[in-house]
N, C-alpha and C positions, 0 to 999 in steps of 0.2 A: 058428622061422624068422621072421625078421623081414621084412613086408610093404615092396615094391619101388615104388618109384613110377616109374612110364613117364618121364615126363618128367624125374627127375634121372640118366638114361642118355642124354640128349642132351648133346652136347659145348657147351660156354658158346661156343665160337668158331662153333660152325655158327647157335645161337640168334641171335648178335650180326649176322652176317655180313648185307651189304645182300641181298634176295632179287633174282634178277633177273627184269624184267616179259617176261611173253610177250609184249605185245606194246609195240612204241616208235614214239610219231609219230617218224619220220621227213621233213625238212625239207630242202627244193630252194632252193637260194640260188645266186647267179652267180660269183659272188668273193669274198665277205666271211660265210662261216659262219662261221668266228672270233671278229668282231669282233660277228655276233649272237648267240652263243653268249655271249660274256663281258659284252655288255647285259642280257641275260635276267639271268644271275646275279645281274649288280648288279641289279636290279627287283625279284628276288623273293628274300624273307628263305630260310633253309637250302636257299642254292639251289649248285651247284660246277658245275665244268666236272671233268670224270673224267679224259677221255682224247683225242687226237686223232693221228690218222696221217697221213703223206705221200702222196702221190701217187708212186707206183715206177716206175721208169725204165719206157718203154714206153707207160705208161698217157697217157690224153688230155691229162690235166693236166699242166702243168708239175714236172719233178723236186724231189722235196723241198716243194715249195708242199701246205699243208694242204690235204687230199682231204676228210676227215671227224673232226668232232667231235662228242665226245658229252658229256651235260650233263643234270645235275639242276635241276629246280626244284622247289622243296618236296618233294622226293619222285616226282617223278615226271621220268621218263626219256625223254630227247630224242635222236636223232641228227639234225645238222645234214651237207649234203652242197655242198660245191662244186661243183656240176655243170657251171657255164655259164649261159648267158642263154635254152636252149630252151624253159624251162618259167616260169610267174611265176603267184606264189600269185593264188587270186581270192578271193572270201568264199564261196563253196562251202563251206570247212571252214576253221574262226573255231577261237580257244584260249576256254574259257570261263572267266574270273576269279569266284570265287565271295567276295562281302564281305558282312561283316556289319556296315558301319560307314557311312554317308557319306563318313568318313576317308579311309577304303579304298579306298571311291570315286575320291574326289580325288586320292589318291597313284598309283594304277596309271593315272586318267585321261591326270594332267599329264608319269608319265615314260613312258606308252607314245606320246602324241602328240607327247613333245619333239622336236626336230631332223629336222622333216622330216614327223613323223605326221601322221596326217588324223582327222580329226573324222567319224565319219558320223551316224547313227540308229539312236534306240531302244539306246541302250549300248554300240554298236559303233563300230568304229576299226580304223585300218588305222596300223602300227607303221612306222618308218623305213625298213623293209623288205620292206612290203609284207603283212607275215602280219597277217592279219582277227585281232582280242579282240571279245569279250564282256566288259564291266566290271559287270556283274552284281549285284546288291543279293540275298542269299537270300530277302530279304523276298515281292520280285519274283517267284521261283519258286514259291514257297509261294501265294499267289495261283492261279496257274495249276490246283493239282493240290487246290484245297480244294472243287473245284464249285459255286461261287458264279457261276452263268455272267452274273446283273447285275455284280457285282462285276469280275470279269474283264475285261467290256465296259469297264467305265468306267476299268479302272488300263491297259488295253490304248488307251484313246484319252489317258489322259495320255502317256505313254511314247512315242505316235507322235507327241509334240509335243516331244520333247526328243534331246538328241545326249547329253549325259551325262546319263545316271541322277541322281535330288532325291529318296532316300528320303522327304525329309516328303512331297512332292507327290505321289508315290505313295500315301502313305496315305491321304492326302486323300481322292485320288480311290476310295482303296479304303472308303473310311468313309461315301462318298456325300456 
């Protein structure tokens, strides 16, 4: 009798199949989840919009006008909500962009502040819409969790001098 291997008794469709996340930021917008759903896309490489629903006769929103959409980015899983103007993002809860380029840097810097964006401190930025990033260098993380607490000091006083992330200047400061 010939020995069975567990895993070629899994069907190749269920293997392939996207999993789906327990859990999903979900995202408060007043009128235009659509129109930031389909910017995310365009921002971030394997990123799609999945699916989006109407608003049903009855409901607050207007009939037919998109209620909710939902949307990948890299992999990871978003629902966007038309709610109305009651609620409006603060930086309480920031998206973190993880790069490992200065490049990187620059590309998510220049299109998440385009048309409207804001420039803040220390990596952060607030999108045409209002939703807080982190443009993030890995470099910059790594620092933090290696317990160099000199080091730390000194890339934590460059960084509070800057609104976008300078990989080199970081290491500067991390090199002393």
């Amino acid at each position: 009798m010939a020995a069975t291997n567990p895993t070629s008794a899994i069907n190749n469709d269920a293997r392939t199949e996207p999993r789906q996340q327990k859990i999903t930021t979900f995202l408060w917008f007043d009128n235009n989840a659509e129109e930031a759903a389909n910017f995310y896309v365009s921002v971030f490489k394997n990123s799609r919009v999945l699916s989006s629903a109407p608003y049903p006769e009855g409901s607050p929103g207007p009939k037919g006008a998109v209620m909710i959409v939902e949307f990948e980015l890299d992999g990871q899983r978003f629902t966007a909500l038309n709610g109305g103007p009651h609620f409006k993002f603060n930086e309480a809860i920031s998206l973190l962009v993880h790069c490992k380029t200065q490049e990187e840097v620059n590309y998510y810097w220049e299109k998440l502040t385009a048309d409207g964006g804001q420039e803040s401190q220390c990596g952060w930025l607030k999108d045409k819409f209002g939703l807080s990033w982190q443009i993030t260098p890995d470099e910059l993380l790594k620092v933090w969790f290696e317990g160099d607490a000199a080091k730390a000091e000194r890339v934590m006083q460059a960084m509070m001098g800057m609104k976008k992330l300078i990989i080199k200047d970081l290491e500067a400061a991390a090199a002393g």
